[in-house]
ZALOMI-706433 format. One record per residue (C-alpha): x negated, y negated, z negated; residue in three letters. Coordinates in steps of 0.5 Angstrom, whole numbers, plus 2048, in hexadecimal, padded with zeros to 3 digits. Layout:
REM residues N
XYZAla
...
This chain:
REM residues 150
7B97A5810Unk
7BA7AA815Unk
7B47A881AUnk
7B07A9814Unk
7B17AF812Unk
7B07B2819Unk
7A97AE819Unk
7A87B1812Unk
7AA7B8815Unk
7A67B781CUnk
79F7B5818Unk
7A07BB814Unk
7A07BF81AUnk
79A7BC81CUnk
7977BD817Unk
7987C4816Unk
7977C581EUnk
78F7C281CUnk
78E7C6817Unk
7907CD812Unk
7947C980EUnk
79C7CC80EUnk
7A27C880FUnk
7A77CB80AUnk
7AE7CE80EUnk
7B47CA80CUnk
7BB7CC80CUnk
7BF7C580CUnk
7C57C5808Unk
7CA7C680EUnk
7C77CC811Unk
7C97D3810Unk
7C57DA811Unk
7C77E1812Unk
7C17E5811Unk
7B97E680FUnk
7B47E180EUnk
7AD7E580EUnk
7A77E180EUnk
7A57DA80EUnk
7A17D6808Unk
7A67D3805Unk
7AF7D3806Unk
7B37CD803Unk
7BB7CF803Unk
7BF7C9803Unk
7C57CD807Unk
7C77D4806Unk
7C47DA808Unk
7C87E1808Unk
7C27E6809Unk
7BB7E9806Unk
7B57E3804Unk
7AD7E5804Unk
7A87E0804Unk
7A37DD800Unk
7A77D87FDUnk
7AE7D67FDUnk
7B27D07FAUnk
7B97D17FAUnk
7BC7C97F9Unk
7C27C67F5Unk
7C77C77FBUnk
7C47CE7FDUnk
7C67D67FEUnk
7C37DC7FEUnk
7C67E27FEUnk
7C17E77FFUnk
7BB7EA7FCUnk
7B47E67FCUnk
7AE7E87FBUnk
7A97E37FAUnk
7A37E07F7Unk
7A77DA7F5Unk
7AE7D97F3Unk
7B17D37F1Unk
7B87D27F0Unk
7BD7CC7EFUnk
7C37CE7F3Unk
7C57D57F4Unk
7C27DC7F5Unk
7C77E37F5Unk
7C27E97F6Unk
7BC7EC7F3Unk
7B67E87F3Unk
7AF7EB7F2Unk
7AA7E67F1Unk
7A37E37EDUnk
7A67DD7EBUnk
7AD7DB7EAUnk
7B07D47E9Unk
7B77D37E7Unk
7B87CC7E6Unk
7BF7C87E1Unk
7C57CB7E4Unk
7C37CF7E9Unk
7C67D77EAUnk
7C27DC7EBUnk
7C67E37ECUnk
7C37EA7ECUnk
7BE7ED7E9Unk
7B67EA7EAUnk
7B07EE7E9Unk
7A97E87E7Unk
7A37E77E5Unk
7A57DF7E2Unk
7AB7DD7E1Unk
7AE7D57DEUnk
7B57D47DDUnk
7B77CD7DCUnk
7BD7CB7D7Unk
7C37CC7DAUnk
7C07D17E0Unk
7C67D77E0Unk
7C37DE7E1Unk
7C77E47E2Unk
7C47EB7E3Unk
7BE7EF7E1Unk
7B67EB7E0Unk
7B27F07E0Unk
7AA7EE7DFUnk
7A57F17E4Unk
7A17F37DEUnk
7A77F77DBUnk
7A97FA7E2Unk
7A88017E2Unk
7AC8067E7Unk
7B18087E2Unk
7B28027E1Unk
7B48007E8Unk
7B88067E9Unk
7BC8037E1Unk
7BD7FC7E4Unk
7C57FB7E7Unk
7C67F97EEUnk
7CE7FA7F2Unk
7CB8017F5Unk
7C98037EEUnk
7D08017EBUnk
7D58047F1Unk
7D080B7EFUnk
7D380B7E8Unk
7DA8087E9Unk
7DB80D7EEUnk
7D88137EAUnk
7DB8117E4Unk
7E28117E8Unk
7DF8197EAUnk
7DE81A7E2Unk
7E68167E0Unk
């Protein structure tokens, strides 16, 4: 099994390596980043990953993590994403997490999907209303003037 997958692996490499046709980035399952990943065509996250994601599409698999922001064209989640996410298409499959708040242009969310944070269409955006959406810098700013106030 293993031989195959290398084999299946090496012809992909060639085939991207005779052509423009992108091999997507995956990050196994046992792997774990601290930092940001720019750039790229396509990242598939098996493993975890402690930092900023931009690029053109990105799918976050059963057993992955993201905590950080991402911004793509694409985004599919089924594991977990803990950040802000802006993106044109967003996927959130049957028990997968998303927490934090997400600005799209089209959304599907699959029964059982857990979503905790601020959706915000990109048709309805505006600046004051992304100055309205809640982030930990926002709400320590108002605990600490409401403690001034108290």
């Amino acid at each position: 099994m293993r031989n195959l997958r290398k084999l299946i692996c090496l012809k992909l490499a060639a085939i991207g390596k005779n052509s423009k046709a992108l091999v997507p980035s995956i990050i196994s399952y046992d792997t774990k980043i601290k930092g940001d990943i720019w750039g790229g065509e396509t990242v598939q996250i098996d493993g975890r990953i402690e930092g900023n994601i931009m690029c053109s599409e990105v799918i976050v698999g059963v057993h992955g993590y993201v905590a950080g922001d991402i911004k793509a064209k694409s985004l599919s989640v089924y594991g977990t994403v803990n950040g802000t996410i802006d993106t044109e298409e967003l996927f959130v499959a049957k028990d997968a997490r998303l927490i934090g708040n997400t600005c799209y242009t089209q959304i599907a969310l699959a029964p059982g999907a857990y979503v905790e944070g601020t959706c915000v269409p990109r048709s309805k955006l505006t600046a004051a209303t992304v100055k309205s959406i809640p982030t930990a810098e926002n709400e320590n700013k108002q605990e600490t003037e409401l403690k001034a106030v108290k």
